[in-house]
LOTI-599560 format. One record per residue (C-alpha): x, y, z. Coordinates in Angstrom, 3 decimals, always signed. Each point is the difference from the previous one (the first is absolute). Layout:
# LOTI-599560
        X        Y        Z
        X        Y        Z
...
//
This chain:
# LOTI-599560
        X        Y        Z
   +0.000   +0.000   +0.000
   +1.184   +3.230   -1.039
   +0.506   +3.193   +2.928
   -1.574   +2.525   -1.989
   +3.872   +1.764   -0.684
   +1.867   -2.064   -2.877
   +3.449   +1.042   +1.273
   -0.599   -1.656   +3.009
   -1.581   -3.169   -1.406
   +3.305   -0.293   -2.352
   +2.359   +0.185   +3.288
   -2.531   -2.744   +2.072
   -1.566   -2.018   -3.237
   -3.275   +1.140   +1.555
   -1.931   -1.374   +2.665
   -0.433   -3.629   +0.715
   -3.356   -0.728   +1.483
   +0.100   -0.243   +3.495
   +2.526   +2.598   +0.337
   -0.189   +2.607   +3.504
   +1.796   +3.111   -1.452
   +1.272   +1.913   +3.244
   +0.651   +3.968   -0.979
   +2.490   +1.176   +2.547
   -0.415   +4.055   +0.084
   +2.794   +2.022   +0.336
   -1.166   +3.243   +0.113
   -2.716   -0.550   -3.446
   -3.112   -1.001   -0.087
   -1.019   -3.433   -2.064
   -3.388   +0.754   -0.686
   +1.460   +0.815   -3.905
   +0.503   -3.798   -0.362
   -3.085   -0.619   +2.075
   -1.285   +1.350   -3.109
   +1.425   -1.169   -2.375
   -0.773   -3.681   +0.482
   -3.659   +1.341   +0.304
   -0.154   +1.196   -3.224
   +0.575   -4.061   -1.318
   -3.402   -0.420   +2.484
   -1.610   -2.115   -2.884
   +2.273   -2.618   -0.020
   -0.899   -0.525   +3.963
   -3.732   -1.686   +0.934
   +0.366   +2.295   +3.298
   +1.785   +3.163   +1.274
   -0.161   +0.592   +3.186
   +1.221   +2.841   +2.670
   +0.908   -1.248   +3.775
   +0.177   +2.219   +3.071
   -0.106   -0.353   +3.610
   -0.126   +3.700   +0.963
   -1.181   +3.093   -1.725
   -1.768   +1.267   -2.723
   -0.020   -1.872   -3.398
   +2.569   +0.519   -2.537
   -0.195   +3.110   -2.661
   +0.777   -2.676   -2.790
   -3.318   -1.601   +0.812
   -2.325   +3.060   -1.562
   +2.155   -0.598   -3.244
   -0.263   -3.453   -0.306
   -3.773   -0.751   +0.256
   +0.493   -3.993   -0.140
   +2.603   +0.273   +3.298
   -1.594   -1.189   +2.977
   +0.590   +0.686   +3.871
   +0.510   -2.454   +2.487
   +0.759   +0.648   +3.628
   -1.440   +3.342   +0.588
   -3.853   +1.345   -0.579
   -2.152   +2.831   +1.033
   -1.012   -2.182   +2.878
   +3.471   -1.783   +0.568
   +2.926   +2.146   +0.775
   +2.210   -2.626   +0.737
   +0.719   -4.065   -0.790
   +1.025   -2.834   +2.334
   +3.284   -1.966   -1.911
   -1.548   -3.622   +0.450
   -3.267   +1.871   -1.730
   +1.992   +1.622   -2.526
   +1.703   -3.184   -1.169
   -3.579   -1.755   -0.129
   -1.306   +2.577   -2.179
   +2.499   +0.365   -2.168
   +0.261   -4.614   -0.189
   -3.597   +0.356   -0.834
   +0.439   +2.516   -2.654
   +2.692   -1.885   -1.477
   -1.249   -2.862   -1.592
   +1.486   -2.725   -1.819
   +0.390   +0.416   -4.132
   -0.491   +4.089   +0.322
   +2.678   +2.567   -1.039
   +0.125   +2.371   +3.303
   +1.621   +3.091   +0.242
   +0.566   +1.391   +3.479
   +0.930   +3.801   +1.348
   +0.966   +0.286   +3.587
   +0.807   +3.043   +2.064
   +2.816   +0.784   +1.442
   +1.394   -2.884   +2.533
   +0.941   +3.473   +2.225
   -4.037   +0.418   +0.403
   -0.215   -3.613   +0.792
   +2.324   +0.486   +3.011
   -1.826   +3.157   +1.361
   -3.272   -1.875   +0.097
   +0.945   -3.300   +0.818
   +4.077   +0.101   +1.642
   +2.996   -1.799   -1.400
   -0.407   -2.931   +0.924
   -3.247   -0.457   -1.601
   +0.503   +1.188   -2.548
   +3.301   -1.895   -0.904
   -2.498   -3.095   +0.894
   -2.350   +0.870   -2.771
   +2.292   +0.458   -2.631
   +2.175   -3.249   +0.765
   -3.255   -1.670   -0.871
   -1.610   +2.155   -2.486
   +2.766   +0.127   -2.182
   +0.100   -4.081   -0.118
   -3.475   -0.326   -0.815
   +0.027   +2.441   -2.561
   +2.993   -2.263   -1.400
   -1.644   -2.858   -0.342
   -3.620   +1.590   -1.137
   +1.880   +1.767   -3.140
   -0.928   +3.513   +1.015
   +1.859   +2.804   -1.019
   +0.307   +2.106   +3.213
   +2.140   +3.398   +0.520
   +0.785   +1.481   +3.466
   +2.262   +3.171   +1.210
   +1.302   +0.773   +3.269
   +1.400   +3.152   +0.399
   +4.013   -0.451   +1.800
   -0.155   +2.966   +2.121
   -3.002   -1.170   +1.645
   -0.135   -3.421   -0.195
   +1.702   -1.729   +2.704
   +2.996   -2.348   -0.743
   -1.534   -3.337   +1.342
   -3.076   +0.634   -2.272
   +3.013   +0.626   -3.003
   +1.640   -2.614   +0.989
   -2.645   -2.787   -0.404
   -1.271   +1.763   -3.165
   +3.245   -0.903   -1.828
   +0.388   -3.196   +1.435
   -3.472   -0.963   -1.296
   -1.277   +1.735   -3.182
   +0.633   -0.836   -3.336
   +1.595   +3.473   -1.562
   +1.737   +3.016   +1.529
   -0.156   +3.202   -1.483
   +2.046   +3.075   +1.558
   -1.217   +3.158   -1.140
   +1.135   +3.446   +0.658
   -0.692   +3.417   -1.687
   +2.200   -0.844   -3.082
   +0.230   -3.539   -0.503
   -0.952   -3.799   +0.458
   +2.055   -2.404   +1.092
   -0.825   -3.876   -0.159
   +1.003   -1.417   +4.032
   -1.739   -3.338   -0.502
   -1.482   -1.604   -3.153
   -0.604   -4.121   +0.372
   -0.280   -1.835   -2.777
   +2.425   +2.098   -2.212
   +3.227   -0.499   -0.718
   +2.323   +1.019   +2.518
   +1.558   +3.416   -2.078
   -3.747   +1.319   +0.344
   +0.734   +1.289   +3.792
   +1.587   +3.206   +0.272
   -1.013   +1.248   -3.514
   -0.825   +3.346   +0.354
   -2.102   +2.649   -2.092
   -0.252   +3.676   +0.130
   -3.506   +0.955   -0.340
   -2.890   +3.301   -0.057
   -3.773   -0.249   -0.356
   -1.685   +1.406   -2.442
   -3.933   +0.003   -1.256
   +0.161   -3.266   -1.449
   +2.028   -1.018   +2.186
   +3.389   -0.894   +1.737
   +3.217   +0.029   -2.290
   +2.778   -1.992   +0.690
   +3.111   -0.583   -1.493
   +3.273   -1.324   +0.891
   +2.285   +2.027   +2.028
   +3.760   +0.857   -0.724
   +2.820   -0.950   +2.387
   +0.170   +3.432   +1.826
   -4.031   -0.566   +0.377
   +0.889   -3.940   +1.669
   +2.364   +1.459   +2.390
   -2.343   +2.984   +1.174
   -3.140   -2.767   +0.409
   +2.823   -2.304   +1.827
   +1.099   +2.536   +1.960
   -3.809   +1.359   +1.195
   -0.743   -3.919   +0.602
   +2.876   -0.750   +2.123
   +0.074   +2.981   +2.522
   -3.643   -0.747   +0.422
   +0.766   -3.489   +0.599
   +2.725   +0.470   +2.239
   -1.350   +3.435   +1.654
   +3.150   +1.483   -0.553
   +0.683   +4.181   -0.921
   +1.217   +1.066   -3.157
   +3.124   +1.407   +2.721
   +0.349   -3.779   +0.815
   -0.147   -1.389   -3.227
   +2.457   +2.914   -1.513
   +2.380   -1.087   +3.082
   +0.185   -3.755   -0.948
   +0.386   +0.914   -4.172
   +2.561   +2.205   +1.156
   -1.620   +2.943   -2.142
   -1.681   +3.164   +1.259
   -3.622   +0.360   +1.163
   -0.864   +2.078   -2.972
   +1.542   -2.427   -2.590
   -2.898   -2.760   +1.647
   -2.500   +2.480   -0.196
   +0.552   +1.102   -3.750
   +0.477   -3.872   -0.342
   -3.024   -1.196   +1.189
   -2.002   +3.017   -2.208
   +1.995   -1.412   -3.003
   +1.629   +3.383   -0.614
   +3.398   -2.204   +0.445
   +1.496   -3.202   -0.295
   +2.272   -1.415   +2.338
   +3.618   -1.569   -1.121
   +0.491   -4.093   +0.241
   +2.813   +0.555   +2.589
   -3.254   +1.299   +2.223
   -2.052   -1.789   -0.318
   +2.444   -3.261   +0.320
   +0.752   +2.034   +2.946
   -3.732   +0.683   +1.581
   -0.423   -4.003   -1.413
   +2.897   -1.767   +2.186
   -0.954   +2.235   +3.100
   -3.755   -0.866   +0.119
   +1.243   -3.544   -0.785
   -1.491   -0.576   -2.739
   +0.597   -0.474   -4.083
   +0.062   +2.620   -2.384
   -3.151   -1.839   -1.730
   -1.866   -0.149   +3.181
   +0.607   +3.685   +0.476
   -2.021   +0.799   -3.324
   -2.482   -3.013   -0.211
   -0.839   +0.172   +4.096
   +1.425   -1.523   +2.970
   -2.034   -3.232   +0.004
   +1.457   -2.596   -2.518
   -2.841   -2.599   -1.249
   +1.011   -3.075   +1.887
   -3.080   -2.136   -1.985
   -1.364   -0.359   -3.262
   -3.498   -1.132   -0.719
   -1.960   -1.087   -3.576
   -3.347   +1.340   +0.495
   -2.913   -1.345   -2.244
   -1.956   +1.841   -2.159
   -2.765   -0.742   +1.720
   -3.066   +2.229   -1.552
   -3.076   -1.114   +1.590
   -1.568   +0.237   -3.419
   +1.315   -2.539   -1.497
   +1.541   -3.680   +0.816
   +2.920   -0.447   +0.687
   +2.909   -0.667   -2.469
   +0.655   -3.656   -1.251
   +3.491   +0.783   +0.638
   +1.860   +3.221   +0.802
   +3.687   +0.697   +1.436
   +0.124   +1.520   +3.006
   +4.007   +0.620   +0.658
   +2.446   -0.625   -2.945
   +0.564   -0.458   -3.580
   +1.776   -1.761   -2.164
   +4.035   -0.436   +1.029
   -1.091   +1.404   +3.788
   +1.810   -1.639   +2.728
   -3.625   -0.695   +1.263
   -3.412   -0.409   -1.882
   -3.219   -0.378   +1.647
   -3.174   -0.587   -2.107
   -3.746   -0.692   +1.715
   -1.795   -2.514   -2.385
   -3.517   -0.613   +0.401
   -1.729   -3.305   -1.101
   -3.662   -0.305   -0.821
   -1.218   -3.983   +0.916
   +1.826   -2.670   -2.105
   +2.241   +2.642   -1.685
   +3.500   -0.519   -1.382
   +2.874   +3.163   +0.000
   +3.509   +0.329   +0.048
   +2.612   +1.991   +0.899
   +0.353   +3.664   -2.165
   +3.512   -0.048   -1.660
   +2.949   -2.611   +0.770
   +2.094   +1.069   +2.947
   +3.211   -1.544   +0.957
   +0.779   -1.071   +3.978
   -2.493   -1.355   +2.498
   -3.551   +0.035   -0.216
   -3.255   +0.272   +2.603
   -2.918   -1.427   +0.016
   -2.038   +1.535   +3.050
   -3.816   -0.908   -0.045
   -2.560   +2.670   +1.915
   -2.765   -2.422   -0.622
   -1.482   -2.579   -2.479
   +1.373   -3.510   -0.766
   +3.132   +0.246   -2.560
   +1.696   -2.265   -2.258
   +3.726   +0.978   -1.187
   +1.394   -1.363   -3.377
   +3.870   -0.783   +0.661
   +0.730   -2.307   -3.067
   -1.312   -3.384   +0.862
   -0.818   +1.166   +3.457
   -3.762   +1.593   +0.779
   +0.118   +0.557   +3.941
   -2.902   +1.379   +1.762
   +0.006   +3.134   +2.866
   -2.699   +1.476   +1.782
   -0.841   +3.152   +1.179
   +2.812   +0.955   +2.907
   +2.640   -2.533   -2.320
   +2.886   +1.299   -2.026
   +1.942   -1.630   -2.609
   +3.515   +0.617   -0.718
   +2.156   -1.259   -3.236
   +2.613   +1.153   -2.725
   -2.151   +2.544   -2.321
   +1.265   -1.371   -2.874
   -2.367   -3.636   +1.021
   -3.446   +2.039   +1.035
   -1.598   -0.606   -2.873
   -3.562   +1.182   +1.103
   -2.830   -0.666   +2.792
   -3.684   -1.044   -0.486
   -2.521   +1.225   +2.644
   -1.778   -4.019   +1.029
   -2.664   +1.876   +1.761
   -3.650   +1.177   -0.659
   +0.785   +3.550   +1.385
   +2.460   +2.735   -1.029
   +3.509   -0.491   +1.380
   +2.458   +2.458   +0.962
   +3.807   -0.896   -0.485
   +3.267   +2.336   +0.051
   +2.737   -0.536   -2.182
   +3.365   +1.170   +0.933
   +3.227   -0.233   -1.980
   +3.206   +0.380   +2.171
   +2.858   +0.496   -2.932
   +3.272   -1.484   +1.021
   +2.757   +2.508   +1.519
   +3.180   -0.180   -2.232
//
């Protein structure tokens, strides 16, 4: 699913279904991109606008088909555990949903950190698995950092913004060069323009991001580069650039790499193959999730309709998987035809997995990973 602004669907490939988009606010407001995915409303079954606190949003009046849930002329607040029933209810199983929730800041004022973090370590999950598309914002000033902290732990995407750009913090599902790609960007009428920013513009966004992260001064961070407090703060305004031997410099004192220092502070440590998953349609006979041809590691989910035959896509050197979700499954290996069930894996030379069969009268589920063999 597209986000409305084309320069940002060419950085993230777009939205997978199921995706929690998290707008971290840095001084800007996200209600452009709020927007701009509400423009696409037709290609959602349901919009819908969720607060706790407060009076409704000012994008509802221009969006006739966006609904409210969790405040009404005779409700002026929501309970959590009847928030997350409402929106379960609303959410139902082979509909496209689109949902707009206020800021996690108002969140904490009505209901208190912890809460709130409790609500969104389940909301996001269920939205997951549902296929909604949700987006949420917290604002940094005012959000406190245990509420951040289980936000990034948990949600799908990450998106920093600040007056002049957007930075990707977290994107599962991509590949790992997606995080830290950052964009300068300014709204107009039809909408926000991005485009990509130029080295002096990475090291002013870095910069911003990692004095807020580390709630350090400009004085501070112009004592450990070694440069003045004035060559930071035309720096961080992109009005300057800052030499290699400082930021090495800044880099080796903050302990980290010079890559970390313009992509962010938090290296991706995991990789996940999301799904396509649109709950219009079924799923994919066969789709790969991690890898490609000649990758160290290829991961394809097959699916199997009752008494159906497949077999691997493309010939892969190394070891090969067999791991069965569920069904009955019969693997060709030459003049062998073992079976596995659901909770079983198989594992052989690639080169002798010839194929599998589904023996059952139900769908099976099977993944299919290639492990190429390290020189």
């Amino acid at each position: 699913m597209s986000t409305g602004v084309p320069a940002l669907d060419d950085v993230l490939g777009g939205l997978f279904w199921g995706d929690n988009v998290v707008w971290e606010l840095d001084g800007a407001s996200a209600d452009p991109f709020y927007r701009a995915i509400l423009r696409l409303e037709d290609a959602f079954d349901a919009s819908t606008w969720i607060a706790v606190r407060g009076a409704p949003s000012r994008l509802v009046p221009d969006f006739p088909r966006l609904e409210t849930v969790g405040i009404s002329p005779e409700y002026t607040s929501i309970e959590p555990s009847d928030l997350l029933r409402e929106i379960r209810s609303r959410c139902e199983a082979g509909k496209r949903n689109l949902l707009l929730f206020a800021p996690l800041d108002r969140m904490v004022c009505a209901w208190g950190a912890e809460l709130t973090r409790g609500f969104f370590a389940r909301c996001c999950p269920l939205l997951l698995d549902v296929g909604a598309i949700a987006y949420w914002s917290m604002d940094l000033r005012e959000t406190p950092a245990a509420v951040q902290d289980t936000v990034e732990a948990v949600t799908q995407c990450v998106l920093h913004l600040d007056k002049h750009s957007v930075r990707v913090a977290k994107a599962e599902g991509r590949d790992p060069s997606v995080r830290g790609s950052l964009l300068h960007w300014h709204d107009e009428q039809e909408g926000p323009v991005l485009f990509e920013a130029d080295v002096i513009g990475r090291v002013a966004a870095s910069l911003r991001t990692l004095r807020r992260s580390r709630n350090i001064t400009q004085r501070q961070l112009a004592q450990t580069a070694g440069v003045t407090s004035s060559a930071i703060s035309q720096a961080e305004r992109a009005e300057r650039g800052l030499s290699l031997t400082t930021l090495v410099r800044l880099s080796s004192e903050l302990g980290l790499t010079v890559d970390d220092l313009l992509h962010g502070e938090d290296p991706s440590t995991y990789q996940i193959g999301r799904r396509i998953g649109d709950p219009r349609r079924a799923p994919e006979p066969a789709i790969t999730l991690l890898g490609g041809v000649g990758s160290e590691v290829r991961v394809d989910l097959v699916h199997l309709a009752a008494r159906q035959a497949g077999a691997p896509i493309g010939r892969h050197s190394g070891r090969g998987i067999v791991a069965v979700s569920c069904g009955l499954v019969q693997v060709g290996l030459g003049n062998h035809t073992p079976t596995i069930r659901g909770g079983e894996v198989l594992v052989a030379d690639c080169a002798h997995i010839d194929g599998w069969r589904n023996l059952g009268d139900r769908e099976a589920v099977l993944f299919w990973i290639a492990i190429a063999e390290r020189a």
